[in-house]
C-alpha positions, 0 to 999 in steps of 0.5 A: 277798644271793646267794652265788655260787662260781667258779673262777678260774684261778691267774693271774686270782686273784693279778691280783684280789688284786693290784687289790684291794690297790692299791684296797684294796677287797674282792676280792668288790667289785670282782667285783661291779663288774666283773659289773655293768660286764660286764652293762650292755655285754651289753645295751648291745651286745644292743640295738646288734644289734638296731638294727643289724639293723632299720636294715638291714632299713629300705628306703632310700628310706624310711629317707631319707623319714623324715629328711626328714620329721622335719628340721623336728623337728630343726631347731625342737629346734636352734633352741629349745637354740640361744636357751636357750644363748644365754638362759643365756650370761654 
């Protein structure tokens, strides 16, 4: 495992230690969660830019000829979740 130093400021430092004896976990814990949260958003919101730009960039008219195209596809889908719902309804 990496070691990692950084600073905090007075105020941050005493809010993690507090957490940290509220949850009684290690403040290094709960750092790392915080990393792995803040990280997973970061690319999470990467990608929701990314398809929002290449919905933007998708001409209308093309855009509604594949909904049109693919309604079939989600129909059969809803119909198939429908009967498997009511094939596993008490």
């Amino acid at each position: 495992m990496s070691v990692v130093s950084i600073r905090l400021s007075h105020e941050l430092s005493t809010r993690l230690a507090d957490e940290a004896a509220v949850t009684n976990k290690p403040k290094s814990l709960l750092l790392r969660e915080a990393l792995v949260q803040f990280l997973a958003r970061q690319k999470r919101d990467r990608l929701i830019a990314q398809l929002t730009r290449a919905a933007a960039a998708v001409d209308t008219r093309e855009a509604a000829a594949l909904a049109e195209e693919a309604l079939p596809f989600d129909n059969e889908a809803l119909a198939l979740g429908l009967s498997a719902g009511e094939r596993d309804a008490p």
